[in-house]
PQR file of N, CA, C, O and H, with PARSE charges and radii, in Angstrom:
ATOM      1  N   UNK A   1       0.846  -1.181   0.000 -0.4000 1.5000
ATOM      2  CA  UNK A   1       0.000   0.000   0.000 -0.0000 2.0000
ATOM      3  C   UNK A   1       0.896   1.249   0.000  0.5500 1.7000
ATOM      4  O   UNK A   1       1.624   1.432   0.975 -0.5500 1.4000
ATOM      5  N   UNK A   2       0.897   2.364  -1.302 -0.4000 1.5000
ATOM      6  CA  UNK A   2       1.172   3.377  -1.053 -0.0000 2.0000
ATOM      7  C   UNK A   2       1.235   4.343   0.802  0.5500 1.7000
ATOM      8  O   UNK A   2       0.352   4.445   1.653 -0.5500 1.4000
ATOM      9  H   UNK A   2       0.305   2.215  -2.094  0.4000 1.0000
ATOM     10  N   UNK A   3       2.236   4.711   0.791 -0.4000 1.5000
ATOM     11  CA  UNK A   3       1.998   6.017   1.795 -0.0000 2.0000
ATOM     12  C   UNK A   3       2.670   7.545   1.507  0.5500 1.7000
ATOM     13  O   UNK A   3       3.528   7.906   0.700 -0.5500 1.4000
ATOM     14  H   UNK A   3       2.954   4.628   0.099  0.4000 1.0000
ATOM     15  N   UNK A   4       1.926   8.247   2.487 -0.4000 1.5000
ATOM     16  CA  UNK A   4       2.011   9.842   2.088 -0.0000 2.0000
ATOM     17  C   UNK A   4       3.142   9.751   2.507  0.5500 1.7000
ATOM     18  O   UNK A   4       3.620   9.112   3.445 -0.5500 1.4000
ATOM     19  H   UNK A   4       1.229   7.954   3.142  0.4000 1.0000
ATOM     20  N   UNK A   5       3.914  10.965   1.177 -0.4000 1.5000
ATOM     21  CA  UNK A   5       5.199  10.751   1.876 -0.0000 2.0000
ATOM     22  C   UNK A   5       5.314  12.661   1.773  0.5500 1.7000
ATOM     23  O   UNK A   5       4.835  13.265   0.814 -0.5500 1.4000
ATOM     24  H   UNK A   5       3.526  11.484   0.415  0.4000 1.0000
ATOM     25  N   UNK A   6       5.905  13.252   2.739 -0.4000 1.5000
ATOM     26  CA  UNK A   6       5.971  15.175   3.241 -0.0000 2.0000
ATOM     27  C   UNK A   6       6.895  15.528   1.627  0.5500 1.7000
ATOM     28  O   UNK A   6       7.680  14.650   1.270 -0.5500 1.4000
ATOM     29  H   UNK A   6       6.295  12.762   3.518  0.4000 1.0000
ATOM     30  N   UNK A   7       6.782  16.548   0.906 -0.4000 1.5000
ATOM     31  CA  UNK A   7       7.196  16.517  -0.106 -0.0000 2.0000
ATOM     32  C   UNK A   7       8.359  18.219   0.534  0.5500 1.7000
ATOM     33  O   UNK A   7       8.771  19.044  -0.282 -0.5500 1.4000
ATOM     34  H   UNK A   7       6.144  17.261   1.196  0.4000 1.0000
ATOM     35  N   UNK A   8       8.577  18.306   1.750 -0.4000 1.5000
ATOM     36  CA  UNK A   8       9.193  19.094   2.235 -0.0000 2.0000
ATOM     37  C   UNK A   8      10.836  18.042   2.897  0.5500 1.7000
ATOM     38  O   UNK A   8      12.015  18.101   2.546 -0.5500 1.4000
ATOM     39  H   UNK A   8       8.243  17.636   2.413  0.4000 1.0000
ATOM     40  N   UNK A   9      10.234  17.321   3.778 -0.4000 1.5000
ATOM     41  CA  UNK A   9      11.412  16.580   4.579 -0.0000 2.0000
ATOM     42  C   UNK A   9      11.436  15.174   4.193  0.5500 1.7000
ATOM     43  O   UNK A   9      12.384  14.537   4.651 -0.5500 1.4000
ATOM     44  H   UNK A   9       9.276  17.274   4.063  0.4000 1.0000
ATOM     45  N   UNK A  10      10.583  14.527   3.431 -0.4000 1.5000
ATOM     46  CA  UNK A  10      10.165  13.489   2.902 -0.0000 2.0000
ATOM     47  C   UNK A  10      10.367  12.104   3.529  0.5500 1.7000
ATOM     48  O   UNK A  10      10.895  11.109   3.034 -0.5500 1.4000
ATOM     49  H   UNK A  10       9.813  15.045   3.058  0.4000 1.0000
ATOM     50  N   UNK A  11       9.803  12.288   4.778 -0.4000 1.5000
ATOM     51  CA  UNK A  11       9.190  11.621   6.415 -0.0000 2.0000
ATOM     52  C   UNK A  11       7.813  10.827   5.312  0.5500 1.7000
ATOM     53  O   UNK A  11       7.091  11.354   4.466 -0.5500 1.4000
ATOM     54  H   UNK A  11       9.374  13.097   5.180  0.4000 1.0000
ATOM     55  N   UNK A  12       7.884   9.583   5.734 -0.4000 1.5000
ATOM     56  CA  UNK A  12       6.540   8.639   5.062 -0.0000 2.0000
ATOM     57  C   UNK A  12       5.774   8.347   5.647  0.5500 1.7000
ATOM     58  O   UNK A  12       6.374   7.932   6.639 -0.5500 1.4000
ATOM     59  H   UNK A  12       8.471   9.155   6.422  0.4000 1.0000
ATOM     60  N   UNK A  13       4.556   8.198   5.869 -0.4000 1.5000
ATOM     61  CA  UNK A  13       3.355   7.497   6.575 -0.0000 2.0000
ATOM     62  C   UNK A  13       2.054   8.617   6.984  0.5500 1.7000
ATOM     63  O   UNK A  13       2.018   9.847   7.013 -0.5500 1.4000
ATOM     64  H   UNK A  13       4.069   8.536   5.063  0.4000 1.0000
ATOM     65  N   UNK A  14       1.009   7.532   7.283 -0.4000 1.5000
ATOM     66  CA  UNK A  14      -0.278   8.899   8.009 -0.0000 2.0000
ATOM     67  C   UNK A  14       0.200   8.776   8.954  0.5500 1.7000
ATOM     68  O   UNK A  14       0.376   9.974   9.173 -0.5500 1.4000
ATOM     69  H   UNK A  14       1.038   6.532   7.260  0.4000 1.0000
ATOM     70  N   UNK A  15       0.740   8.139  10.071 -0.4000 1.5000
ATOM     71  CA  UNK A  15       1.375   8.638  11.424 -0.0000 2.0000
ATOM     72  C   UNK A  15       1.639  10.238  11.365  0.5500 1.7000
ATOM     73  O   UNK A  15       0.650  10.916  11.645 -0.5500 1.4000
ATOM     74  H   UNK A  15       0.598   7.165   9.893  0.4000 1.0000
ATOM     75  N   UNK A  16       2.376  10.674  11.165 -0.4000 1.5000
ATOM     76  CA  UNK A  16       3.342  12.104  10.211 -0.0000 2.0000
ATOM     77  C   UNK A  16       2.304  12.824  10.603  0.5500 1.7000
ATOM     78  O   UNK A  16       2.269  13.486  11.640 -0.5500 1.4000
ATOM     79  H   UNK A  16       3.179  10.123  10.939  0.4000 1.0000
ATOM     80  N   UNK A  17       1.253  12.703   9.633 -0.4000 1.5000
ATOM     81  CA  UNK A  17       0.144  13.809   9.334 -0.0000 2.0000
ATOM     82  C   UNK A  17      -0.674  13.842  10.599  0.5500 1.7000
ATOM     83  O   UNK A  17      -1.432  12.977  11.040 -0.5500 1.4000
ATOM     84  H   UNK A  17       1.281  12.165   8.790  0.4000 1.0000
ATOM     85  N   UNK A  18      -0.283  15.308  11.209 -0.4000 1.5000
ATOM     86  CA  UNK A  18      -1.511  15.596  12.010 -0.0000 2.0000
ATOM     87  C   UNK A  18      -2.014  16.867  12.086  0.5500 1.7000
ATOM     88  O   UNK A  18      -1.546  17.715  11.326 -0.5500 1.4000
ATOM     89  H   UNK A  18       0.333  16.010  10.852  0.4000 1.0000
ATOM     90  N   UNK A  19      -3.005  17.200  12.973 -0.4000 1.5000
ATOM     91  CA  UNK A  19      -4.305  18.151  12.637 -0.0000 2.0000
ATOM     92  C   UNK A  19      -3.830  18.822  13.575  0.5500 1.7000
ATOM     93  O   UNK A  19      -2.976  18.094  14.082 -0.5500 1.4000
ATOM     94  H   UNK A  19      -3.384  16.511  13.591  0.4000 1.0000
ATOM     95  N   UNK A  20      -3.889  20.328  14.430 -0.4000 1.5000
ATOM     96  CA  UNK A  20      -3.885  21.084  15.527 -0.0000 2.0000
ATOM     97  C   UNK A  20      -4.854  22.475  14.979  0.5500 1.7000
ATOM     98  O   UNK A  20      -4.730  23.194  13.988 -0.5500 1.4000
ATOM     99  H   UNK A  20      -4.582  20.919  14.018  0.4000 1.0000
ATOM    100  N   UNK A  21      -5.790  22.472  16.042 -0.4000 1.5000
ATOM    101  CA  UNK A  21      -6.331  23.108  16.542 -0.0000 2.0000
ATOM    102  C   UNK A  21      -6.220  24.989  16.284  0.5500 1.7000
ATOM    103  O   UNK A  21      -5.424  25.258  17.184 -0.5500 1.4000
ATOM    104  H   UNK A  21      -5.891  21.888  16.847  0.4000 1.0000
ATOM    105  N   UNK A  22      -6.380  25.644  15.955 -0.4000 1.5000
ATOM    106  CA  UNK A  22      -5.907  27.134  15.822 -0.0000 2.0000
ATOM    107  C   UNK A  22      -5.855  27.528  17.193  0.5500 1.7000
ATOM    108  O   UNK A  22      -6.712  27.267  18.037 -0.5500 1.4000
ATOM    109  H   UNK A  22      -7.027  25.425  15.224  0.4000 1.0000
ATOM    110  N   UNK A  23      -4.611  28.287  17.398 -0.4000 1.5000
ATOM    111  CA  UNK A  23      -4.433  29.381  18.859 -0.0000 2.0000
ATOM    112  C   UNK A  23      -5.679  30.470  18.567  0.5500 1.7000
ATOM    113  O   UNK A  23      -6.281  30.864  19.567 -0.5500 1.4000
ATOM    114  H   UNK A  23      -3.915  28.499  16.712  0.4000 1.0000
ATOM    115  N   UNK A  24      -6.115  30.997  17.212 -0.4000 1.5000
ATOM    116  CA  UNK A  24      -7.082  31.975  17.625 -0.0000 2.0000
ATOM    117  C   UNK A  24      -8.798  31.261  17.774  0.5500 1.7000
ATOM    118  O   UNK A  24      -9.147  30.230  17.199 -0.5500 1.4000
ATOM    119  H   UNK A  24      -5.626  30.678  16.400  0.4000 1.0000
ATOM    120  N   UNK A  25      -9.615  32.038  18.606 -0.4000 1.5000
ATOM    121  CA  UNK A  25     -10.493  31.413  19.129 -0.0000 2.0000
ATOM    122  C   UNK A  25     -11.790  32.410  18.688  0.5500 1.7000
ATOM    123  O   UNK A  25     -11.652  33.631  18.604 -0.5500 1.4000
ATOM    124  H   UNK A  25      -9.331  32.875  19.072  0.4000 1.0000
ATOM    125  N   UNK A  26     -13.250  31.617  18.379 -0.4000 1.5000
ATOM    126  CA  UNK A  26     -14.167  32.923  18.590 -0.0000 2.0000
ATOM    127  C   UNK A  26     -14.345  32.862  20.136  0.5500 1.7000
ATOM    128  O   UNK A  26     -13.632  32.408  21.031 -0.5500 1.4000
ATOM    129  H   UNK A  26     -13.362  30.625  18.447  0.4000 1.0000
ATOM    130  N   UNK A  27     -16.139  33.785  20.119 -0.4000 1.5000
ATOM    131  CA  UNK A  27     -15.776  34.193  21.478 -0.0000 2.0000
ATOM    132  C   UNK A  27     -16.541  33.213  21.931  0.5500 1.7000
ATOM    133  O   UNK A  27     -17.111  33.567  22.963 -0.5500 1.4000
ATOM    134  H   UNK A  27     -16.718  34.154  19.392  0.4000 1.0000
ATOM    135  N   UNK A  28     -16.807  32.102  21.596 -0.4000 1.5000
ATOM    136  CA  UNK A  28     -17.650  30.946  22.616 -0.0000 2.0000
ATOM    137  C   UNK A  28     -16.076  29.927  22.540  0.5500 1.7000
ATOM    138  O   UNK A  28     -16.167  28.729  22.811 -0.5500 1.4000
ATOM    139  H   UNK A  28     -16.344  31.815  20.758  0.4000 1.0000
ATOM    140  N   UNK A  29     -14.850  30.463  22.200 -0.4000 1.5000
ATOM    141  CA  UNK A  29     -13.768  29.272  22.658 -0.0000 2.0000
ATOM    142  C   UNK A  29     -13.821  28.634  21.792  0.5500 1.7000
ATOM    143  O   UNK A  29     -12.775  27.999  21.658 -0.5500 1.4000
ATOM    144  H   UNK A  29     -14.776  31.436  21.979  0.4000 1.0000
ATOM    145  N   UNK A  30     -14.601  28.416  20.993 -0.4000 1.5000
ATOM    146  CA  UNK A  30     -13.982  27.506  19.548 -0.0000 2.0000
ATOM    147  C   UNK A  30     -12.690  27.657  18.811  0.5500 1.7000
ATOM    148  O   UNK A  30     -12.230  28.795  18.711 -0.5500 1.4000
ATOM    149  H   UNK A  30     -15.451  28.932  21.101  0.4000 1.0000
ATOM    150  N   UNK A  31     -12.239  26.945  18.438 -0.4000 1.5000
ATOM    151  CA  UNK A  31     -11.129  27.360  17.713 -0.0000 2.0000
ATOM    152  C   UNK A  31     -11.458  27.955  15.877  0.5500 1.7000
ATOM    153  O   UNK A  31     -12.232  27.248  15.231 -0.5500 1.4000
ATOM    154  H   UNK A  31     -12.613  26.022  18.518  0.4000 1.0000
ATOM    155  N   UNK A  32     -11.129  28.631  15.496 -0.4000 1.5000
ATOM    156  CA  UNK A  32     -11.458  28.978  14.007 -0.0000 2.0000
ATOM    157  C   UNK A  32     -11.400  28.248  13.234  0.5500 1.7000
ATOM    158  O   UNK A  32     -12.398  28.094  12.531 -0.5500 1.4000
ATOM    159  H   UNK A  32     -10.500  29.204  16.021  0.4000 1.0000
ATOM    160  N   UNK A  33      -9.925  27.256  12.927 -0.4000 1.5000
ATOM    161  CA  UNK A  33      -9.667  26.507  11.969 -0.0000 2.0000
ATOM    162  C   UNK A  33      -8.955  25.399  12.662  0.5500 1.7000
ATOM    163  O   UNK A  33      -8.593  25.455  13.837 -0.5500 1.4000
ATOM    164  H   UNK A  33      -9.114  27.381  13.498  0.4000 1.0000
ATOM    165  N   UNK A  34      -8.810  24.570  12.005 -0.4000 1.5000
ATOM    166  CA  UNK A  34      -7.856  22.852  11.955 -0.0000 2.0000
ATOM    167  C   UNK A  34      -6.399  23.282  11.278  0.5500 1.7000
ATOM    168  O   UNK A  34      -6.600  23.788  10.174 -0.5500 1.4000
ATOM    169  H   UNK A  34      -9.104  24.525  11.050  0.4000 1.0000
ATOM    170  N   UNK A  35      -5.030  23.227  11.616 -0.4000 1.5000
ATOM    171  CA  UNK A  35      -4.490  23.113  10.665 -0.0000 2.0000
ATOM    172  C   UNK A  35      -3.886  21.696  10.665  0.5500 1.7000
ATOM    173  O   UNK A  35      -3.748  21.012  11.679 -0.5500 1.4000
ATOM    174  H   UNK A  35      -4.867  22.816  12.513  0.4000 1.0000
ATOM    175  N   UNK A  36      -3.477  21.265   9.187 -0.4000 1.5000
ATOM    176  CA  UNK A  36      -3.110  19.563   8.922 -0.0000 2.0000
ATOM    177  C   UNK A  36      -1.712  20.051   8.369  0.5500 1.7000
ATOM    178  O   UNK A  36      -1.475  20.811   7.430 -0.5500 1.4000
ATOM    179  H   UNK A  36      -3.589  21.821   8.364  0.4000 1.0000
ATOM    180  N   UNK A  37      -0.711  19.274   9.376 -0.4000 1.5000
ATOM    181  CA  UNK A  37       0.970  19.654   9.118 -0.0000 2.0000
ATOM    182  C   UNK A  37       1.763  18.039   9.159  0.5500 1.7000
ATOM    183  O   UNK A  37       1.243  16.964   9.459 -0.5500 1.4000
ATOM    184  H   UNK A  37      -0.903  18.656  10.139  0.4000 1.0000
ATOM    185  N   UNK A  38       2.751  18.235   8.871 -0.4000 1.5000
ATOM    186  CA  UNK A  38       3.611  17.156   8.745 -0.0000 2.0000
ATOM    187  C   UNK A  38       3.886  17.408  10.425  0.5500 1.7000
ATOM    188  O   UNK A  38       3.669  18.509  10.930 -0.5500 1.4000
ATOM    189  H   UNK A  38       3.173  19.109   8.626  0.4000 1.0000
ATOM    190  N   UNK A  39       4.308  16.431  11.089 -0.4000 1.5000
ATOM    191  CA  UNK A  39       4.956  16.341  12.596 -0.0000 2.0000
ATOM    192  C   UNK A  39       6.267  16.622  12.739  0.5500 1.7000
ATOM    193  O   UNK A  39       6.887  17.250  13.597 -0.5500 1.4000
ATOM    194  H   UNK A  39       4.484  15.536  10.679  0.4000 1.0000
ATOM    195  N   UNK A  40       6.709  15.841  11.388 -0.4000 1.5000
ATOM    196  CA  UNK A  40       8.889  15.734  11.635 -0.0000 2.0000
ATOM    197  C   UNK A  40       9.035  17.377  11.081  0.5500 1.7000
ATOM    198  O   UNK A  40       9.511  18.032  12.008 -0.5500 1.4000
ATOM    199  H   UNK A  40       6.205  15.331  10.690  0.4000 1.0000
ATOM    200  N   UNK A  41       8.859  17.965  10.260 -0.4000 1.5000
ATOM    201  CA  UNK A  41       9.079  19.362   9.803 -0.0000 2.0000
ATOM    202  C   UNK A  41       8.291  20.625   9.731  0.5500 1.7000
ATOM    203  O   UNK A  41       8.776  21.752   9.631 -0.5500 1.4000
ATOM    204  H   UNK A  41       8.472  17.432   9.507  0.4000 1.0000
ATOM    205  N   UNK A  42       6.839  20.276   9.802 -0.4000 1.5000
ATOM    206  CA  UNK A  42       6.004  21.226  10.105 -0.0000 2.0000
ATOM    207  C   UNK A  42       5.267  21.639   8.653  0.5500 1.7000
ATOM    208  O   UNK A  42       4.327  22.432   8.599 -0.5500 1.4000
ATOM    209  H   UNK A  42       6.446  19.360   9.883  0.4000 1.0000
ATOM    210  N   UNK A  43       5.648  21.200   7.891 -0.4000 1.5000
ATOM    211  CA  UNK A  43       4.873  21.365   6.566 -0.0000 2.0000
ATOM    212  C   UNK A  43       3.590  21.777   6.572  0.5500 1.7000
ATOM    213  O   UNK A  43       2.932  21.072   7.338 -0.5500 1.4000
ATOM    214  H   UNK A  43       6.411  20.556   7.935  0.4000 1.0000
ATOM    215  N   UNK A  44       2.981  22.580   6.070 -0.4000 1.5000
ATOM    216  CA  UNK A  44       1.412  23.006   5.660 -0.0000 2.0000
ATOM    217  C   UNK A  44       0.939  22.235   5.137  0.5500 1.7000
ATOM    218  O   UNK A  44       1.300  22.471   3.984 -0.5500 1.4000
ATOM    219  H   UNK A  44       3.515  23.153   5.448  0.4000 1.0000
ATOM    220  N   UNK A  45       0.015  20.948   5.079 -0.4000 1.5000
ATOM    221  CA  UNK A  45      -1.104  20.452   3.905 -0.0000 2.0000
ATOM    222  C   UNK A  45      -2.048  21.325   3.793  0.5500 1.7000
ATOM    223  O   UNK A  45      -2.401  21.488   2.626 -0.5500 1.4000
ATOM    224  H   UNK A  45      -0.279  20.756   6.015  0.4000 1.0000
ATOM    225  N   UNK A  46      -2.865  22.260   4.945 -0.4000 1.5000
ATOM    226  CA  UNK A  46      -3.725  22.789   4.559 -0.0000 2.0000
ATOM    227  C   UNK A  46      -4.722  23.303   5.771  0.5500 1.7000
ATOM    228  O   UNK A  46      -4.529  22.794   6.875 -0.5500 1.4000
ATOM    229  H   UNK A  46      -2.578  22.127   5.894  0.4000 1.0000
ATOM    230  N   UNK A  47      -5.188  23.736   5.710 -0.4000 1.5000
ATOM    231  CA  UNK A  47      -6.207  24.189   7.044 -0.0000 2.0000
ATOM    232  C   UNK A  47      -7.937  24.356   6.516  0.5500 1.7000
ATOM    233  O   UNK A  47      -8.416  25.071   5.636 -0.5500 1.4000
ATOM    234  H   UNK A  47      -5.344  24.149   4.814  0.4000 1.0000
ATOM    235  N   UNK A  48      -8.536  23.462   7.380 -0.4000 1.5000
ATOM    236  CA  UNK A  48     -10.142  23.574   7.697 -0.0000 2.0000
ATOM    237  C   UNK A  48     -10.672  24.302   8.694  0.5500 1.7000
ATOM    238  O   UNK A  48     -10.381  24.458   9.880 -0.5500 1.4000
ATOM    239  H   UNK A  48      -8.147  22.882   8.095  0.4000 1.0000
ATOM    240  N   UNK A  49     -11.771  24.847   7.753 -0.4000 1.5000
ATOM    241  CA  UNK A  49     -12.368  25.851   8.332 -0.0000 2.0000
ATOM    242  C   UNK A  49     -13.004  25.362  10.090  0.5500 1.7000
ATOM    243  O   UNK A  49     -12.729  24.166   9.992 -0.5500 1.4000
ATOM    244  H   UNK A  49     -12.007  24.720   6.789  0.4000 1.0000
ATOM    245  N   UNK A  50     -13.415  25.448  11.035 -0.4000 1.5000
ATOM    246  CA  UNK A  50     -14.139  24.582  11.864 -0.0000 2.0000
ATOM    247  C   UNK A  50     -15.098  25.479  12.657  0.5500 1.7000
ATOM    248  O   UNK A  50     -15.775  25.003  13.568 -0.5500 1.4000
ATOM    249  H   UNK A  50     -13.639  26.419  11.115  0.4000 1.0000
ATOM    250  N   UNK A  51     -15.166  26.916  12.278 -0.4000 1.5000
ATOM    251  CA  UNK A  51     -15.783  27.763  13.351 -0.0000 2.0000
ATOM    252  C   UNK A  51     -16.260  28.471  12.044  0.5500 1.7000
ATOM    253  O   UNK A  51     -15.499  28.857  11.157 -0.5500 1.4000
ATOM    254  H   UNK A  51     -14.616  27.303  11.538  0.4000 1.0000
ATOM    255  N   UNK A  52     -17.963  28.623  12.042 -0.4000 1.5000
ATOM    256  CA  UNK A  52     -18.452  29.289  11.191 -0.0000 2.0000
ATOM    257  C   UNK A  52     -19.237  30.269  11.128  0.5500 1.7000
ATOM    258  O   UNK A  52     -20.283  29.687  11.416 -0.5500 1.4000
ATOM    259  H   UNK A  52     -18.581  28.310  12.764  0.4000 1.0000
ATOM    260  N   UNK A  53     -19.584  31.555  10.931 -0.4000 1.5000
ATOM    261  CA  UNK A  53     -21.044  32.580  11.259 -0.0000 2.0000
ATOM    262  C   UNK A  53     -22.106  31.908  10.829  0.5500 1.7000
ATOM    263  O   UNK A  53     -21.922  31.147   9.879 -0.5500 1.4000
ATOM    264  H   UNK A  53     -18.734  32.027  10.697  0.4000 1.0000
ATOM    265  N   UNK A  54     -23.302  32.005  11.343 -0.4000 1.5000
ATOM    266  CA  UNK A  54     -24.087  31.347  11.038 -0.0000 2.0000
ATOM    267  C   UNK A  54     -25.394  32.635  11.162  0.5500 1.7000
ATOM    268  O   UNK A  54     -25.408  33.375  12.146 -0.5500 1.4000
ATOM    269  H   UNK A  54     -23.452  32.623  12.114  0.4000 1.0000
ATOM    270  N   UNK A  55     -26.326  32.751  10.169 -0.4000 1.5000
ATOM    271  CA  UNK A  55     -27.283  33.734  10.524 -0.0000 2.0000
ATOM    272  C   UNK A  55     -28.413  32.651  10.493  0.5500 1.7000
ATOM    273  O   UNK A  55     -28.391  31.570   9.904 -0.5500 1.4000
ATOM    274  H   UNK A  55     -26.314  32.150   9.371  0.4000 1.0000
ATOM    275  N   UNK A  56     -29.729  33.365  11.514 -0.4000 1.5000
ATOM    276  CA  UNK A  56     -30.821  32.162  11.850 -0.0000 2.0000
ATOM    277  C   UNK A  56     -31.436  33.113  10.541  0.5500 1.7000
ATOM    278  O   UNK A  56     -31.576  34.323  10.365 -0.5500 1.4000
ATOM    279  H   UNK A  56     -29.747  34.243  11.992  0.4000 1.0000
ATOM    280  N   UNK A  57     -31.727  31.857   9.715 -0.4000 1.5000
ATOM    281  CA  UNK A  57     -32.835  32.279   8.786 -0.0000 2.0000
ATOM    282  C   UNK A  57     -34.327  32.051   9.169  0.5500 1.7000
ATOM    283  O   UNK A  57     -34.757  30.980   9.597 -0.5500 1.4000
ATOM    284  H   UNK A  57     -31.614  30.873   9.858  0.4000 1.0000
ATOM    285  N   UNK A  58     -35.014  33.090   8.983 -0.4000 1.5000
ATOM    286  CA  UNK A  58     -36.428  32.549   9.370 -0.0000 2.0000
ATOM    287  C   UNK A  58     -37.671  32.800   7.529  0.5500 1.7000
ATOM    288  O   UNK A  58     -37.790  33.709   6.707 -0.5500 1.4000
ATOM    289  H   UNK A  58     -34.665  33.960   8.635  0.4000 1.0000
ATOM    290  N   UNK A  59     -38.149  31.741   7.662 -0.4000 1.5000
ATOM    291  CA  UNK A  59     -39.022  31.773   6.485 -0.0000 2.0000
ATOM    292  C   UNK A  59     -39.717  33.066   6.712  0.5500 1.7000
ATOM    293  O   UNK A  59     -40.014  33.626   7.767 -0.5500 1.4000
ATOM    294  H   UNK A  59     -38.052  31.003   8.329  0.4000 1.0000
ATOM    295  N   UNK A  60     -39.964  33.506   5.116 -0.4000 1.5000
ATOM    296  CA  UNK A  60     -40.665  34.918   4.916 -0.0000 2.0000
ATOM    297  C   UNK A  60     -41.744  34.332   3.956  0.5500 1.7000
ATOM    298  O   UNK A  60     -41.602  33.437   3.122 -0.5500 1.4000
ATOM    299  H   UNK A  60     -39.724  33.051   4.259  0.4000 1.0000
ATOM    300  N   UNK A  61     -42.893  35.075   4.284 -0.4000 1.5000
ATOM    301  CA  UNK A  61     -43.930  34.442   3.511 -0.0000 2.0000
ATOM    302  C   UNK A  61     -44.964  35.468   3.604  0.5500 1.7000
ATOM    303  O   UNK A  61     -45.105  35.832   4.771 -0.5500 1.4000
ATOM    304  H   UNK A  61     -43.008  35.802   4.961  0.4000 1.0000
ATOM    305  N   UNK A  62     -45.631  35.979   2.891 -0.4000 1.5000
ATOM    306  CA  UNK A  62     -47.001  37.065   2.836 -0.0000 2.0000
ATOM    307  C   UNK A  62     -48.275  36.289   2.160  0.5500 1.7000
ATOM    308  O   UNK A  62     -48.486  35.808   1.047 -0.5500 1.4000
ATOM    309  H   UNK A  62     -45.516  35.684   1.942  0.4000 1.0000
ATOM    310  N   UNK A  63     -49.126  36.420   3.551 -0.4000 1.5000
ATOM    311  CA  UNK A  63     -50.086  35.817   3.571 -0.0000 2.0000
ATOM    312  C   UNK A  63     -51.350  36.990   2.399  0.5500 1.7000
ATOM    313  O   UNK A  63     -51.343  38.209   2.574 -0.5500 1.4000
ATOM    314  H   UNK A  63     -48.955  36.811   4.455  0.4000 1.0000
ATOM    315  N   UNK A  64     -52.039  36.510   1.604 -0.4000 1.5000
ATOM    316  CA  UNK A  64     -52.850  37.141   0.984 -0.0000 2.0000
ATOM    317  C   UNK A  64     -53.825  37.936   1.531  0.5500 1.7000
ATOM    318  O   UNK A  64     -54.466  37.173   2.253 -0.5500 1.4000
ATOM    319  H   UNK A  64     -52.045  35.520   1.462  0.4000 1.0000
ATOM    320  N   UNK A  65     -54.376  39.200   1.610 -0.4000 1.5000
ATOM    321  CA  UNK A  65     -55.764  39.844   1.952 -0.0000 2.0000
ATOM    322  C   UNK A  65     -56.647  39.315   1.558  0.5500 1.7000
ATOM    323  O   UNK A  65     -56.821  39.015   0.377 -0.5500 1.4000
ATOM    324  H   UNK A  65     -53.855  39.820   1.023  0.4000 1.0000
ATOM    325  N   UNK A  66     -57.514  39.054   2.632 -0.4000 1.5000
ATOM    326  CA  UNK A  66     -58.788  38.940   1.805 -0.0000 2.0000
ATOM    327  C   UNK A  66     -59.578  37.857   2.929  0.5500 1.7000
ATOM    328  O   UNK A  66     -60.714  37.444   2.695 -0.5500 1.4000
ATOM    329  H   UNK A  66     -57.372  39.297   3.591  0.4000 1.0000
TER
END
């Protein structure tokens, strides 16, 4: 079976690859984002979003006269 291999320090395996948490926070303590880095060198794969705005939508609807 293939494995990922860091195309920075070129360390092999999903062991390697892990996720941490963002230092910045909203204000209920969530963290903003995921970032996904190599372990042995610190490489960027990429960062997920994990903290989102959310507006409450409420249905709009006009009831007819009459």
């Amino acid at each position: 079976m293939a494995e990922p291999k860091c195309p920075d320090c070129g360390v092999c395996g999903m062991e390697h690859i892990v996720s941490k948490d963002s230092v910045e926070k909203s204000k209920t303590r969530q963290p903003w984002f995921v970032v996904i880095h190599c372990d042995g060198c610190g490489y960027v794969y990429g960062a997920i979003a994990k903290h989102t705005f959310a507006q409450a939508v409420t249905a709009k609807f006009v009831l007819p006269k009459g």
